[in-house]
C-alpha positions as CSV (number, residue, x, y, z in Angstrom):
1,X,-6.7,91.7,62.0
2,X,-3.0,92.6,62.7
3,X,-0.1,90.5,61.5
4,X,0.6,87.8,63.8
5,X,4.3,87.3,65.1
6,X,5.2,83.7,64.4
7,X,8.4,81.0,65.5
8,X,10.2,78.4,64.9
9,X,8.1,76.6,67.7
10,X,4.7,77.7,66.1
11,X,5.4,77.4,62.6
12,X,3.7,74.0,61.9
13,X,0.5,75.0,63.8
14,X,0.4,78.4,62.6
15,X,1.2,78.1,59.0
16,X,1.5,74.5,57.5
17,X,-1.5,73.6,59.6
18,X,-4.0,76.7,58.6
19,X,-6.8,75.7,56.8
20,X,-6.6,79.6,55.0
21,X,-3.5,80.8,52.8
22,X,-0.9,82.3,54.7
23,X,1.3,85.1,54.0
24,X,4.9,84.9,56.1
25,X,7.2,87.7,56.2
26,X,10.6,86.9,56.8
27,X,12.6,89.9,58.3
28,X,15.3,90.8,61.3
29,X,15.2,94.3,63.3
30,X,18.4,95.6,61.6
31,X,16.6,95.3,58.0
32,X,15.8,98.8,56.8
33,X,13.2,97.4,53.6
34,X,11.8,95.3,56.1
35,X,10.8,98.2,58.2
36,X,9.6,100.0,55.1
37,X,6.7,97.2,54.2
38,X,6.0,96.6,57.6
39,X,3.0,99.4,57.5
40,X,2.0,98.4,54.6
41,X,1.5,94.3,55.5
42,X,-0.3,95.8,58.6
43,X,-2.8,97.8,56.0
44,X,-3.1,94.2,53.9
45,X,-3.3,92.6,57.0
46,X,-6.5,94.3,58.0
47,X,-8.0,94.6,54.5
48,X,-7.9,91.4,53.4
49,X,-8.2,89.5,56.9
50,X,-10.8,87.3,56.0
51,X,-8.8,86.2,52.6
52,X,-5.5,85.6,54.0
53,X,-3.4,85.3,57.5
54,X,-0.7,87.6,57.6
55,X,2.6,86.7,59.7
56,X,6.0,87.4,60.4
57,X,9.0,85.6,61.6
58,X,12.0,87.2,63.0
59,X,14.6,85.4,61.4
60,X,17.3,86.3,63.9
61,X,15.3,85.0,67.0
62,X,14.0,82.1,64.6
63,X,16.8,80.5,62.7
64,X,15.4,76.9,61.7
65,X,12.5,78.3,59.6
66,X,14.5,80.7,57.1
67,X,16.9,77.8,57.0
68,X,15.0,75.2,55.9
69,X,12.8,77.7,53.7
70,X,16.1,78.6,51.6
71,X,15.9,82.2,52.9
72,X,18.8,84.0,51.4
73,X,17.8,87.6,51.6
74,X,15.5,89.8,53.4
75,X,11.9,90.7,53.1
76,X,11.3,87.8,51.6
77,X,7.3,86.9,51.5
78,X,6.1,83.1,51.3
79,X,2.6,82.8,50.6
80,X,1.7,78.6,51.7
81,X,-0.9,77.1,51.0
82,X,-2.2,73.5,52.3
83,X,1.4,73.5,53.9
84,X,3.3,74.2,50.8
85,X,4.9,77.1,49.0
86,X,2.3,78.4,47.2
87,X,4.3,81.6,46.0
88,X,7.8,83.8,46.8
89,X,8.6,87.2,46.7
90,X,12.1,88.5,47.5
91,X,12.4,92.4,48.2
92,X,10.4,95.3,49.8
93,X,7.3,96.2,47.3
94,X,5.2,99.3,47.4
95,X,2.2,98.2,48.9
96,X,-0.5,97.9,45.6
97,X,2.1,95.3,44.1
98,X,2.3,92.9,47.4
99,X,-1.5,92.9,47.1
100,X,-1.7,92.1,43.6
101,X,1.1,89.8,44.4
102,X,-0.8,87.8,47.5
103,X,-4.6,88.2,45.4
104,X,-2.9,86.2,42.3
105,X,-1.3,83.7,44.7
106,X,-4.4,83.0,46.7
């Protein structure tokens, strides 16, 4: 299962409403780290798809959710659970630490 591109406009359905943990990437088009773990969220995506739902907002197309989130810097990983904050990881990460990172969240 691919990450799925989220919005403002889907957020509540898509994240606060899913009954499984969800992993949100917050990142723009300009944002080299972002770029760089975007592979490797695909990879995470696909491995554990049954565990987790993987997502990502643009924040420049989507300015309300980063905003009310407290986004200050980008990639920055949520990981909600039952519509809250479960976890929050700021930075890009080489792949084997954002899994250990979502698999102790979840």
């Amino acid at each position: 299962m691919a990450t799925q591109p989220i919005s403002d406009a889907s957020f509540q359905e898509d994240v606060l409403d899913s009954s499984e943990p969800v992993v949100v990437d917050f990142w723009a088009e300009w944002c080299g780290p972002c770029k760089q773990i975007g592979p490797a969220l695909e990879e995470i995506s696909n491995e554990l798809g049954t565990k987790v739902k993987v997502t990502k907002i643009n924040i420049d197309d989507n300015p309300q959710t980063p905003s009310k989130y407290g986004v200050r810097g980008i990639p920055t990983l949520m990981i909600f659970k039952g519509g809250e904050v479960a976890s929050v990881q700021v930075g890009a990460l080489p792949k084997g630490k954002i899994v250990e990172w979502i698999e102790g969240s979840i």
